[in-house]
DSSP file (Angstrom, degrees, kcal/mol; ACC not computed):
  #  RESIDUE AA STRUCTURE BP1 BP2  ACC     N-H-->O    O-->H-N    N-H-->O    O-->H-N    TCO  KAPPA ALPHA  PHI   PSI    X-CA   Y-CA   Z-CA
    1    1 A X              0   0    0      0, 0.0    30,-0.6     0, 0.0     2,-0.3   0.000 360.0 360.0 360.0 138.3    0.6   10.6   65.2
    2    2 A X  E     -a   31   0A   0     28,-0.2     2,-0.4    30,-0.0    30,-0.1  -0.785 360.0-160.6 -94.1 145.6    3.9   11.5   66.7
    3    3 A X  E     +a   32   0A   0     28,-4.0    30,-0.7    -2,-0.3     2,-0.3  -0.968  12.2 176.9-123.7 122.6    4.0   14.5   69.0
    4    4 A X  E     -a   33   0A   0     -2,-0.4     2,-0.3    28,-0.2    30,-0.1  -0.767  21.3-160.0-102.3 137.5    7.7   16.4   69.7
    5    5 A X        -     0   0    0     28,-0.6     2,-1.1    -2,-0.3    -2,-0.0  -0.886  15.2-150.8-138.4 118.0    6.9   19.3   71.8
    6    6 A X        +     0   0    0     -2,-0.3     2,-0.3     2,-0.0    -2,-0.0   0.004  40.9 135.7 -48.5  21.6    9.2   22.2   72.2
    7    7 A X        +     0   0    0     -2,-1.1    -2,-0.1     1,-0.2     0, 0.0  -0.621  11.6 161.1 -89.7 135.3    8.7   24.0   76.0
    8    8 A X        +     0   0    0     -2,-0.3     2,-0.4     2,-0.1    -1,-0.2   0.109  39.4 126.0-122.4   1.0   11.8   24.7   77.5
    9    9 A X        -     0   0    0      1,-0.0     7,-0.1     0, 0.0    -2,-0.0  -0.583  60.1-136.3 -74.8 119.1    9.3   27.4   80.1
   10   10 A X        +     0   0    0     -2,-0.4     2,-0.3     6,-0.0     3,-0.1  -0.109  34.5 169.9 -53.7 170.4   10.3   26.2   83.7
   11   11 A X        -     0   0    0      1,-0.1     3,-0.1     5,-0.0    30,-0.0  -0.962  44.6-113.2-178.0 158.3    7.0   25.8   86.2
   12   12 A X  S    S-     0   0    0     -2,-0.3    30,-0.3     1,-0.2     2,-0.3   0.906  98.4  -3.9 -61.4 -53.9    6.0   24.5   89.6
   13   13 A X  S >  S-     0   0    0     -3,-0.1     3,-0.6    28,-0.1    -1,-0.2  -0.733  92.1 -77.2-147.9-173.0    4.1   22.0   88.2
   14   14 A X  T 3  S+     0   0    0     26,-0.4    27,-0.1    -2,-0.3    -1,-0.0   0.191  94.7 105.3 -85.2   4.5    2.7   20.5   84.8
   15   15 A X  T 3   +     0   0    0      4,-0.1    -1,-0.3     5,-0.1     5,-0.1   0.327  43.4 130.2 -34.0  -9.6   -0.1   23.7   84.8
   16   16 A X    <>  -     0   0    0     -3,-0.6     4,-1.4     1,-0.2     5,-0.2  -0.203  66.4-130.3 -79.6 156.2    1.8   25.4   82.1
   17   17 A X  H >> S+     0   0    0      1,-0.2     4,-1.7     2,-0.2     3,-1.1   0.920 107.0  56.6 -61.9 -45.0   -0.7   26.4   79.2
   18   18 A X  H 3> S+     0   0    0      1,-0.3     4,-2.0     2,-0.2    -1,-0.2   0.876 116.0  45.5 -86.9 -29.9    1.5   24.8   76.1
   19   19 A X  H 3> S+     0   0    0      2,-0.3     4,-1.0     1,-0.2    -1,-0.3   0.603 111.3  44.7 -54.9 -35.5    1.2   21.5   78.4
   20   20 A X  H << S+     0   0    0     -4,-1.4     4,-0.3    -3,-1.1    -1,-0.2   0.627 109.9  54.8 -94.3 -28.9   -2.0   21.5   79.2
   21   21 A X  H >X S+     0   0    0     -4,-1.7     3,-1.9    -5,-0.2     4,-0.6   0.990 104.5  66.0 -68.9 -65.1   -3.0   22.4   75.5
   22   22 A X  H >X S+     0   0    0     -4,-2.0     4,-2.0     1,-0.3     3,-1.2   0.686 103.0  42.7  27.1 -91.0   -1.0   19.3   74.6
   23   23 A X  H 3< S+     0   0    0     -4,-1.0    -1,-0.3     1,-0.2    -2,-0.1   0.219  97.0  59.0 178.4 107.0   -2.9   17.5   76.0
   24   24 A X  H <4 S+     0   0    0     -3,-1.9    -1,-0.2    -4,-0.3    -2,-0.2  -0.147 115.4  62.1 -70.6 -10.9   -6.4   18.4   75.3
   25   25 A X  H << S+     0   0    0     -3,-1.2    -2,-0.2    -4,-0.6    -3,-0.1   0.933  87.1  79.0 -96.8 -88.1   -4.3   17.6   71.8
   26   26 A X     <  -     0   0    0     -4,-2.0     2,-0.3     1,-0.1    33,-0.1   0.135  57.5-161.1 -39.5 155.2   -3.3   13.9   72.1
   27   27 A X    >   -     0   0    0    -26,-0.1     3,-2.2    31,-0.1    -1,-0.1  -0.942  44.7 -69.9-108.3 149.8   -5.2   10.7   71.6
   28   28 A X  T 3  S+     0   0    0     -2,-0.3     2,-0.3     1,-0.3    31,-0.2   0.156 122.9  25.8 -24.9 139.8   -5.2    7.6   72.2
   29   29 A X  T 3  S+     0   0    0     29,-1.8    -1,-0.3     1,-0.2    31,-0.2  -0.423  87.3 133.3  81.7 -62.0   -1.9    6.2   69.9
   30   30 A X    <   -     0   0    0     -3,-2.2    30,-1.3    -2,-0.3     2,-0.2   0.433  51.1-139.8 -29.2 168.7   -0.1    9.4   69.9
   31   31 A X  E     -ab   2  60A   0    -30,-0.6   -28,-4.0    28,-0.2     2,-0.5  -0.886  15.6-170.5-141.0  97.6    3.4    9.4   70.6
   32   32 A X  E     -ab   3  61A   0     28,-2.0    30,-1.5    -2,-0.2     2,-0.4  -0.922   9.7-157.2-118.5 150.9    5.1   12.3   72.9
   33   33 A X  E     -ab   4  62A   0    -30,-0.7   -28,-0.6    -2,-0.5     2,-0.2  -0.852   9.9-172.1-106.9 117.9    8.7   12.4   73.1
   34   34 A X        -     0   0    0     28,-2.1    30,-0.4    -2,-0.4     3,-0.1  -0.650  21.5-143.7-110.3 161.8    9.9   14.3   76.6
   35   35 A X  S    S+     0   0    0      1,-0.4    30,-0.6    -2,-0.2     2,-0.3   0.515  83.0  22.2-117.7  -9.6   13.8   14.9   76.6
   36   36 A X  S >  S-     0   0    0      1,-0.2     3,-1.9    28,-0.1    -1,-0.4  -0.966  70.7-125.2-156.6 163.6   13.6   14.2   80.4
   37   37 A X  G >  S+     0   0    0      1,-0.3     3,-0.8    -2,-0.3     4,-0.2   0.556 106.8  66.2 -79.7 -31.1   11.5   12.6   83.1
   38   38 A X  G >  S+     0   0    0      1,-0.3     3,-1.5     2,-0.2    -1,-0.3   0.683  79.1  82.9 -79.3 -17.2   11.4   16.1   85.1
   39   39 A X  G <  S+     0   0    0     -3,-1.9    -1,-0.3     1,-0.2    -2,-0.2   0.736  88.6  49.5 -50.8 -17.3    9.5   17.5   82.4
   40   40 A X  G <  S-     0   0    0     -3,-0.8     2,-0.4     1,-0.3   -26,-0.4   0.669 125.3 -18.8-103.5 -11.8    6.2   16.0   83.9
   41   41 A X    <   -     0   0    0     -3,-1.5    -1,-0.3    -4,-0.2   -28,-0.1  -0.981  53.4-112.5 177.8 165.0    6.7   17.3   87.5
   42   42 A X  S    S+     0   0    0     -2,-0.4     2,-0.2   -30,-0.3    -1,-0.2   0.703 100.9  24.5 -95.5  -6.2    9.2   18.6   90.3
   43   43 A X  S  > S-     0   0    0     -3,-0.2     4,-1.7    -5,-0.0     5,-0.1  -0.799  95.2 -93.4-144.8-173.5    8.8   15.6   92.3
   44   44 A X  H  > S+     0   0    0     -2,-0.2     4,-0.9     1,-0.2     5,-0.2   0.477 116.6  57.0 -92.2  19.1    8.0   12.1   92.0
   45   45 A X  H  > S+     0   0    0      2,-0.1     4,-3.3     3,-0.1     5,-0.3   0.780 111.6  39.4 -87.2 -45.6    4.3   12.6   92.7
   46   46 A X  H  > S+     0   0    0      2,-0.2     4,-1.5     3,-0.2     5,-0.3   0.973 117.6  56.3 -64.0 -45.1    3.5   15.1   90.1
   47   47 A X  H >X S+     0   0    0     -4,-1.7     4,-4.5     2,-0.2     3,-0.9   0.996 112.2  38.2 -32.7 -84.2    6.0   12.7   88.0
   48   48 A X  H 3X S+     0   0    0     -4,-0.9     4,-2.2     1,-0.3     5,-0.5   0.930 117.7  52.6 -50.4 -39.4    3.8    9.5   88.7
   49   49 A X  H 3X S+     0   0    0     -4,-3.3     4,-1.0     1,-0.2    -1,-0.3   0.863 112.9  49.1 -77.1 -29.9    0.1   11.7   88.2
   50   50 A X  H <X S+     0   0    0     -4,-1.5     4,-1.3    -3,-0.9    -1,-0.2   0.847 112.6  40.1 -94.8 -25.5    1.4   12.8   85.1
   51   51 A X  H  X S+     0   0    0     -4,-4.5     4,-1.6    -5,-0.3    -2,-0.2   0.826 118.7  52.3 -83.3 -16.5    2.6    9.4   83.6
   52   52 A X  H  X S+     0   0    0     -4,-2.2     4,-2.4    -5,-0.5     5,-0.4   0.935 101.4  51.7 -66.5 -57.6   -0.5    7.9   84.8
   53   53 A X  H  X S+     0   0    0     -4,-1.0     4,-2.1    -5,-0.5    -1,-0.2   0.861 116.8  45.0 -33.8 -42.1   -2.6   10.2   83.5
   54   54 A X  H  <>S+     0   0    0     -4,-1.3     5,-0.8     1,-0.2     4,-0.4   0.961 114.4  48.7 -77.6 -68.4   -0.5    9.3   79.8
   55   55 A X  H ><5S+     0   0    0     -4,-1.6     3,-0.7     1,-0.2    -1,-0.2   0.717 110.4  50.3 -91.7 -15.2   -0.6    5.6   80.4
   56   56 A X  H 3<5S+     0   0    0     -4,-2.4    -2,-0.2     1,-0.3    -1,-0.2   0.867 106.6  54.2-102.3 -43.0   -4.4    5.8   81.2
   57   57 A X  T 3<5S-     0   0    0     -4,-2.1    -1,-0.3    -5,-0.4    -2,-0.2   0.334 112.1-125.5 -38.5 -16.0   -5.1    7.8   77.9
   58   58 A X  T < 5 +     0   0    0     -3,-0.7   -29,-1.8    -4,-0.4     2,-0.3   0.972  64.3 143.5  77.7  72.8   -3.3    4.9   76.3
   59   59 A X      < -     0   0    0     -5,-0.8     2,-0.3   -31,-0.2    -1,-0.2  -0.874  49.2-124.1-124.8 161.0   -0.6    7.8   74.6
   60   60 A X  E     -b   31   0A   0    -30,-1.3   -28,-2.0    -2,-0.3     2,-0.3  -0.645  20.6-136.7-103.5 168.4    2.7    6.4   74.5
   61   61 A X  E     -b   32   0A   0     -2,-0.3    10,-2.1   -30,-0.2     2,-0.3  -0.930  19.4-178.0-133.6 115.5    5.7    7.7   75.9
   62   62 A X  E     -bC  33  70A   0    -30,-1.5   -28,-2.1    -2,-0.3     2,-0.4  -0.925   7.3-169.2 -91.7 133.8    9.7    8.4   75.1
   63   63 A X        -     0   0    0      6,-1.6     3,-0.3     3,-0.5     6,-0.2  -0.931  14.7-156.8-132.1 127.2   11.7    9.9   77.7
   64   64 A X  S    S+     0   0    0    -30,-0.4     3,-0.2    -2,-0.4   -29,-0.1   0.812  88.5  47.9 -93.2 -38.8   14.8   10.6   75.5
   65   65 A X  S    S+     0   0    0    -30,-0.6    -1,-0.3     1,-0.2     2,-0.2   0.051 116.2  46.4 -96.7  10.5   17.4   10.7   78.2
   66   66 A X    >   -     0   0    0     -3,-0.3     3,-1.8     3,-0.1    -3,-0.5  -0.739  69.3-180.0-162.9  76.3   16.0    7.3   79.9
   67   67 A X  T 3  S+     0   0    0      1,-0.3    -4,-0.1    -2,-0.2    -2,-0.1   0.912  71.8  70.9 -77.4 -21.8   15.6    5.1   77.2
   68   68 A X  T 3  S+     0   0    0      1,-0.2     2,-1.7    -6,-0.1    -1,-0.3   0.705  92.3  77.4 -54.9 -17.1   14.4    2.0   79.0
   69   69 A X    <   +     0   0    0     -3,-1.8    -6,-1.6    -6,-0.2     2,-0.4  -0.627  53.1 118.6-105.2  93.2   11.1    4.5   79.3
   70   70 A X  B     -C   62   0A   0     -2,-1.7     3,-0.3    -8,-0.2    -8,-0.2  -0.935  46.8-172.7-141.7 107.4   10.1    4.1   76.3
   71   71 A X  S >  S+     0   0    0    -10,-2.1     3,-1.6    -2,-0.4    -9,-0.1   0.698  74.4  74.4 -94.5 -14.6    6.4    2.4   76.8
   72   72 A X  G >  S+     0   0    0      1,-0.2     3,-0.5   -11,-0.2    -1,-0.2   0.721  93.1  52.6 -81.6 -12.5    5.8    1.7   73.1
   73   73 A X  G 3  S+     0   0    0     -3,-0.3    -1,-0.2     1,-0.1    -2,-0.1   0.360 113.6  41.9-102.4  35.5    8.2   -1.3   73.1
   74   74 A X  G <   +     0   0    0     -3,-1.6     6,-0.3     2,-0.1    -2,-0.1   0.106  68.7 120.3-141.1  30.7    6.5   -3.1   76.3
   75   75 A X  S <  S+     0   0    0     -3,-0.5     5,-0.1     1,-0.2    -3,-0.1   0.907  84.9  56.9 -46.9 -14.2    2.2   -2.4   75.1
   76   76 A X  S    S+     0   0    0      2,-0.1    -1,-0.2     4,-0.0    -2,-0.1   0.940  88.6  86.7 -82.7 -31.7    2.6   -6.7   75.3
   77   77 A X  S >  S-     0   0    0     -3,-0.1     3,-0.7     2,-0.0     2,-0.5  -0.253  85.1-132.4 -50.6 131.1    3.7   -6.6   78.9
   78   78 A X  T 3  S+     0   0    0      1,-0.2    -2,-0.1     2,-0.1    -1,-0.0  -0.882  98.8  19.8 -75.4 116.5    0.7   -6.5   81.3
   79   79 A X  T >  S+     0   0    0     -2,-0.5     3,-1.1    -4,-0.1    -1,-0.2   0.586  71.5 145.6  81.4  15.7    1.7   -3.6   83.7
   80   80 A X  T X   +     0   0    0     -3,-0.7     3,-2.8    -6,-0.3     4,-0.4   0.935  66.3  70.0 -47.4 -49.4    4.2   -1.9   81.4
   81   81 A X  T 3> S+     0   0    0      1,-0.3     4,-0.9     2,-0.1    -1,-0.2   0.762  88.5  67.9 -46.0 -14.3    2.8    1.8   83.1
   82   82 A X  H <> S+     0   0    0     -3,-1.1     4,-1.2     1,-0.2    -1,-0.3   0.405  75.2  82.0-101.9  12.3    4.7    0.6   86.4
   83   83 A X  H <> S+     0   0    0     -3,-2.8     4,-2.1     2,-0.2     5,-0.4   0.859  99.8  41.4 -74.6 -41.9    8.5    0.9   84.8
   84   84 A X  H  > S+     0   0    0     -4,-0.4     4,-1.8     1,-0.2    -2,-0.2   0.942 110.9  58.5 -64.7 -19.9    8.3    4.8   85.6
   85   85 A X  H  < S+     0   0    0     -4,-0.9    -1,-0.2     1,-0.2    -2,-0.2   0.892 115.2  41.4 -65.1 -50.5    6.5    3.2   89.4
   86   86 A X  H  < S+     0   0    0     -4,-1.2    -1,-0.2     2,-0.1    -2,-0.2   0.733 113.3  52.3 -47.9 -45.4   10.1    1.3   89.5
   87   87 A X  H  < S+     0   0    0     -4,-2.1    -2,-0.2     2,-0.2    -3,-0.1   0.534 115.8  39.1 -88.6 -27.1   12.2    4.2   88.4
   88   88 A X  S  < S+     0   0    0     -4,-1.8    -1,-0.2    -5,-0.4    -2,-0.1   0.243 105.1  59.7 -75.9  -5.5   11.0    6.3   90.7
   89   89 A X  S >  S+     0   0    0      2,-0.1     3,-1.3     1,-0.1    -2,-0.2   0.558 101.3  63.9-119.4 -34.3   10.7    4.3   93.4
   90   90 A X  T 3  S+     0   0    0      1,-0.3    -2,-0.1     2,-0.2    -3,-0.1   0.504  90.0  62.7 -87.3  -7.0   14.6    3.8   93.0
   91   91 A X  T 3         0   0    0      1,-0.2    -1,-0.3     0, 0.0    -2,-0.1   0.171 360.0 360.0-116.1  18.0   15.7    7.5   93.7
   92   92 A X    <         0   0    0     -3,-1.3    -1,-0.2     0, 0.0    -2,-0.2   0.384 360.0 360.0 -71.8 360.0   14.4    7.5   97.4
């Protein structure tokens, strides 16, 4: 199943209710489509806990505006979860 999710509500942090119903939502396979990497957090820790959390649930991930994070074309790569660990690591 693919999941597109509309919240455009700004937040501290990834607590917002439609987010967190989300996903309580997903399973394993699912597909959510973000349109940007800030969606998951305001800094890069809340960034990295939220994509872990996603890669560890085995949900895939498109970040629309970053296409190279796109985790469904590297499931063959051992360590794929560590491109956002890279990408993140690059804006200190």
């Amino acid at each position: 199943m693919q999941i597109k999710a509309h919240n455009k509500a700004g937040g501290k942090n990834c607590d917002r209710p439609e987010y967190q119903l989300l996903k309580r939502v997903m399973r394993e396979g699912d597909t959510l489509f973000v349109k940007s990497i800030n969606r998951f957090g305001r800094n890069k820790q809340e960034i990295l806990r939220e994509w872990q959390w996603l890669i560890d649930a085995k949900i895939h991930v498109v970040v629309i505006d970053i296409p190279i994070l796109d985790n469904r074309k590297y499931q063959e790569l051992e360590g794929s979860g560590q491109l956002i660990y890279g990408s993140c690591a690059s804006d200190t």
